[in-house]
N, C-alpha and C positions, 0 to 999 in steps of 0.2 A: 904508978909504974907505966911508962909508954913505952910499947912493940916496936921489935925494927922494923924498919921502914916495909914496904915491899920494894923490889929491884923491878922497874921494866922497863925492857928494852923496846923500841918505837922504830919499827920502819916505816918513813913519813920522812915524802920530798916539802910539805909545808912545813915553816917552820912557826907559822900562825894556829896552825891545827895540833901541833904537839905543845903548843903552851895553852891553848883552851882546854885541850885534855886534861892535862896539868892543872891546870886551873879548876875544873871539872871536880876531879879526885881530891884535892885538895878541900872544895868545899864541901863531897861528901862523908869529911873527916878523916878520909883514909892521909897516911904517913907511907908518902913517895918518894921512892930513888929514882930519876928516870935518865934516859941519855938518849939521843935521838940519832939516826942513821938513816943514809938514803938510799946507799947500795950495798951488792955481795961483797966488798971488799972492807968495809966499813962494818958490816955485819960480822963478819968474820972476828976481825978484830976483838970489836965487842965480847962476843958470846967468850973467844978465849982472853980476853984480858978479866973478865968480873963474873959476879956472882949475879942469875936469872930469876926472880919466882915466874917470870910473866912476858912474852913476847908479842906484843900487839902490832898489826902490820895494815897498814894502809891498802884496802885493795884495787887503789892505780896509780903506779908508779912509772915518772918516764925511762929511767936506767933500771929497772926490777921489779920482778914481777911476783908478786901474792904465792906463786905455785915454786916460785926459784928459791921463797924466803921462808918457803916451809921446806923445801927439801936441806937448803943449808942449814937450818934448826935441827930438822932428823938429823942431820949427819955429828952432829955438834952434841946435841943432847935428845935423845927423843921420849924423855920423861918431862919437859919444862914444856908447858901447855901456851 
């Protein structure tokens, strides 16, 4: 019997660094949904179009910032870690 995936969401302006992630996860067996975003608008989207377990965020981004992508989280959901 295989688990659903996990769902995470990637704030990440590479787009090299969210497929080594990926790649990463994938070899340590885990079963990934992931979607990659690089700004608040983009985030946004996300968080209201799907389903979250996991929000992982890049902490240097040239259009957003680490502190902008957790307050947009809180305001969206502030139980999805």
């Amino acid at each position: 019997m295989s688990s659903a995936p996990i769902c995470i969401l990637v704030v990440e302006d590479s787009e090299s660094d969210f497929d080594l992630l990926a790649l990463r996860l994938e070899r340590d067996g885990l079963s990934v949904q992931m979607e990659r975003v690089e700004d608040e608008p983009a985030m946004r989207t996300a968080l209201e179009g799907g389903y979250w377990d996991l929000v992982i965020c890049d902490h240097k981004l040239p259009r957003f910032s680490m502190a902008g992508a957790l307050r947009t989280l809180r305001a969206h959901d502030p139980d999805i870690p």
